[in-house]
N, C-alpha and C positions, 0 to 999 in steps of 0.2 A: 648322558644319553638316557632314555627314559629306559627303564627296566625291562619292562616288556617287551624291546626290540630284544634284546639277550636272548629270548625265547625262541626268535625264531629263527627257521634255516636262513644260512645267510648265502644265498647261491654266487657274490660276486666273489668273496672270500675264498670260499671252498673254490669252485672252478680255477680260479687264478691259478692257485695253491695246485691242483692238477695239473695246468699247465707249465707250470714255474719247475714241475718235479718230472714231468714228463718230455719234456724238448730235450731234455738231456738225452734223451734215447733218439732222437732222432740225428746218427751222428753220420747215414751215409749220405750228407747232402739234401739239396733241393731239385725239382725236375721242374719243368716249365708245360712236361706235362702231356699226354701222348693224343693220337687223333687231330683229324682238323679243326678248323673253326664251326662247319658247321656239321662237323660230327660231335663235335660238345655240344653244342647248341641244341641238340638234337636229344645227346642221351641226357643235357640238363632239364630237357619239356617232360622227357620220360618220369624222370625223377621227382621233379614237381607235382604228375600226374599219381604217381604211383607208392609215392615213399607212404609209410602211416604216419610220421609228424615232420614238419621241417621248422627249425631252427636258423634264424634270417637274424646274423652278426653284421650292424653296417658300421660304416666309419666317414669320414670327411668327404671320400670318396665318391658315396653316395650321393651326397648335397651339393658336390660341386658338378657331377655332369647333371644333377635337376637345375644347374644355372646361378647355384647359391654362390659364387664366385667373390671375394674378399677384396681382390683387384680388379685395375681394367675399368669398364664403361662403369659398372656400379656401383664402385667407390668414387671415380670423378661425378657423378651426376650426385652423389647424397651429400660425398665428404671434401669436396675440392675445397672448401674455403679452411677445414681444417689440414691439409694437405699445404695449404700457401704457408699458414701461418705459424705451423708448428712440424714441417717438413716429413709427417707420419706419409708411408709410403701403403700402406693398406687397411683396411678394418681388420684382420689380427692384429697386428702392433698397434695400433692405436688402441687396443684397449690395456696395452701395458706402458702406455703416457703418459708421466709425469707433470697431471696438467696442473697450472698454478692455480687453482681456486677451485672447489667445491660447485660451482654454478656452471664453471665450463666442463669440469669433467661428465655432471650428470645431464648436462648438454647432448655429450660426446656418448652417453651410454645410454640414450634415449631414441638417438638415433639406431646405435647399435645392436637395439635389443629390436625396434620396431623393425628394419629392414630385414634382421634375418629368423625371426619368428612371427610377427603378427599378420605375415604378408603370404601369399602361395609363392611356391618357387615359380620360378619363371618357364623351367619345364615339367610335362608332364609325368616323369620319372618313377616319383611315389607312389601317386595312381594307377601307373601301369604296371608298380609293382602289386599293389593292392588287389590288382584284376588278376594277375593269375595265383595267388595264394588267399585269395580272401575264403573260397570255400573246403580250404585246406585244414589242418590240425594243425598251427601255427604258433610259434612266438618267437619275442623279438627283442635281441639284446645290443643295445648301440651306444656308442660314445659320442653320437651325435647331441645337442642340447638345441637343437631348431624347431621341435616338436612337428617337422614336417610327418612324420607317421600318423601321426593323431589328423591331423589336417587331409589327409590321404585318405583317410575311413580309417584306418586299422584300430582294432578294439583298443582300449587304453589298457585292461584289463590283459592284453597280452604282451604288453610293451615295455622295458625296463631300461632306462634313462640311467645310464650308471654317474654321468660324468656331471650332471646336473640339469638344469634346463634353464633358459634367456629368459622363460616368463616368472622368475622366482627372485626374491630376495630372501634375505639370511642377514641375522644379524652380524655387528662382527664381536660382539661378545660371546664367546665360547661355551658359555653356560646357557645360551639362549638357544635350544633343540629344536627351532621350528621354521619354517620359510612360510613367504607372504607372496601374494598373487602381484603381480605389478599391472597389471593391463593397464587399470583408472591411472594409473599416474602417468605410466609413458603415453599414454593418448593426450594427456593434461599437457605434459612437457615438449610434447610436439607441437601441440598449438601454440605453445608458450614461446616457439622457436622459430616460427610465423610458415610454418609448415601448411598446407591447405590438402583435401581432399580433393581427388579428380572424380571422373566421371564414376568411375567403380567404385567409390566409395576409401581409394589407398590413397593418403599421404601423399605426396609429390612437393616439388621444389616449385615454388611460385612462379610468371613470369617478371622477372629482372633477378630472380634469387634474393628475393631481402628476407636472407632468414640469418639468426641471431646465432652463435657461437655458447651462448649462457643462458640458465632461466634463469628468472627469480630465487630470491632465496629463501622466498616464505614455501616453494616445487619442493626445494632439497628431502628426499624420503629422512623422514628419522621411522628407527624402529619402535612399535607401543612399547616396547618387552625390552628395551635397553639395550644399549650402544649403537653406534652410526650403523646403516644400512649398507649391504653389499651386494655381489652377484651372489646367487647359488652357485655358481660353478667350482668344478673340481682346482684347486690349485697346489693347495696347501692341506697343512691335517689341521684346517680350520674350519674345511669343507661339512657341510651339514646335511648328514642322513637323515631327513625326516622321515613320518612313520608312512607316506608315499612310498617313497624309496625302499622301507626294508619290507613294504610288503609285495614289491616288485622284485625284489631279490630273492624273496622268499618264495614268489609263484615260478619265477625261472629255476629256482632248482628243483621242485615241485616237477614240474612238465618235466625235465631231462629226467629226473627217479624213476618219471609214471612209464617214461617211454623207453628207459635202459634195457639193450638186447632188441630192440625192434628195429624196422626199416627205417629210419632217420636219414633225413637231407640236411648237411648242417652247410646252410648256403649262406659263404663269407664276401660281403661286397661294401670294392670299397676301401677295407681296413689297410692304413699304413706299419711303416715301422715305428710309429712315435708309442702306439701303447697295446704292441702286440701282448701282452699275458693278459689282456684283459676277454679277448676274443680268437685271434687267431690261434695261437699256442691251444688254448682248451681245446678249441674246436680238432686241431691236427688231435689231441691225446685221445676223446671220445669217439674222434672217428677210430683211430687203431685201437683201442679196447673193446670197440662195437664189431664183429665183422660185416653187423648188415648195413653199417652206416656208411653214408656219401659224404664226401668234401667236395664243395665245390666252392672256387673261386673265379669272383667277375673282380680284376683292376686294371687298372692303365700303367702300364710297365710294370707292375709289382705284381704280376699272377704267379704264384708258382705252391707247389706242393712237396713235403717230404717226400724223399725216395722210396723207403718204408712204405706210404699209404698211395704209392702213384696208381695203383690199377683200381683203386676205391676213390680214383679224386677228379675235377673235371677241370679244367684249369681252361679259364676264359679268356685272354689279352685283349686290351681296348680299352672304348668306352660303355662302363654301363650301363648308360641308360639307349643304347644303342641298343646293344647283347636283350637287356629285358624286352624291348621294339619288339623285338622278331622273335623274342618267346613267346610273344601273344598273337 
């Protein structure tokens, strides 16, 4: 790792490390959380209107009520022919496919990266979140890798991608500290895949579907910088913090120092249990060390809030991209 990252604050680290040290105090249970639905909804708009910064943790959650959906009609309309022929049942598992060849697999991740980044979600979700915090004191920590926030307006410059991003490659040589833009290439490998453009200008499935399973193998990415090409994504501790990354990490803890002891909205949406210390757990510990801070939570079956911070917390059930609807 380049030296100069050492330098700076590392806000994924530290917060975790908060979190990881703090749930342990929260030992009298979980609540689901008091008032009704549209009395949260209500003191949620207050809060948005009113806090002096809010802090927006999203997770899977998020992308999949904007439509970003892995199963169902949008994976039969991209990926049916990998579906016939190698029995993957969605675009997550299919990117942990043991495909036999190099041509199919970057086939398989060409499609995967263009359908869930280069494209708009299908609902307006983002945006609507966009609209009510855009003239807010804001930033934004997710483990989402869709780059739908950026696509939505939200500044880049307030946005911290912990978990990676779909538009990056990464060498897989570990000495190699840096990621590479993909766009030129999965556009190259789309067309390579007999993919064609519609009216709007998106990719689509031709009519009779003669699209190909494999590119070429002169497509295949190699890295300039040494070893075979991979995803950026989080997996392993092979994953690559480049100097993006640490100064995203570095301005998220930055904003939480500038704003500690203030009115803070730490509004969690979205976030499941696959990688709670990364968001939820901080957020529950900052809000009880803050007394003026707010927790709120937007998920579908999974809203709920420590016992400890329930009369500081707003707890949403549903769908969120419904719950933000009628916040605007």
């Amino acid at each position: 790792m380049n030296r100069n990252y050492n330098e700076m604050p590392n806000g994924y680290l530290e917060t975790i490390q908060k979190g990881i040290a703090g749930v342990r105090r929260f030992s009298a249970g979980v609540s689901r959380g008091t008032g009704t639905r549209r009395e949260n909804l209500d003191r949620l708009k207050k809060e948005i209107g009113t806090a002096d910064a809010i802090v927006i943790g999203a997770g899977a959650g998020l992308s999949t009520a904007a439509g970003f959906t892995y199963g169902g009609e949008r994976f039969e309309r991209y990926f049916s022919d990998f579906a016939a022929k190698f029995g993957i049942k969605d675009i997550y598992s299919g990117g942990f496919y043991p495909f036999p060849d190099a041509e199919t697999r970057w086939a398989w991740w060409a499609r995967h990266i263009y359908f869930n980044r280069y494209v708009d979600a299908p609902l307006p979700v983002y945006s609507d979140l966009f609209e009510l915090v855009k003239d807010r004191d804001y930033f934004v920590i997710t483990t989402n890798v869709d780059h739908q926030f950026q696509r939505a307006g939200f500044d880049k410059r307030r946005l911290f991608y912990t978990q990676g991003d779909y538009g990056l490659f990464q060498s897989t040589d570990p000495d190699v500290q840096k990621t590479y833009d993909n766009e030129e290439w999965v556009m190259k490998a789309m067309e390579a895949q007999g993919f064609v453009r519609n009216g709007h200008g998106v990719f689509d499935v031709p009519a009779g579907r003669k699209i190909s399973m494999r590119i070429p193998p002169e497509l295949i990415p190699e890295c300039p910088d040494g070893g075979d090409m991979t995803m950026n994504l989080r997996a392993d501790d092979t994953f690559v913090e480049d100097e993006g990354w640490h100064r995203a990490s570095a301005a998220y803890l930055d904003f939480l120092d500038r704003h500690e002891g203030a009115h803070v909205l730490f509004l969690e949406i979205g976030v499941g249990a696959n990688t709670p210390v990364i968001i939820k757990y901080p957020f529950w510990q900052m809000t009880n060390d803050n007394a003026n801070a707010v927790y709120a939570c937007l998920n579908h079956n999974e809203a709920y809030c420590p016992k400890q911070i329930e009369e500081r917390s707003i707890v949403i059930d549903g769908d969120s991209g419904e719950a933000i609807r009628k916040l605007l």
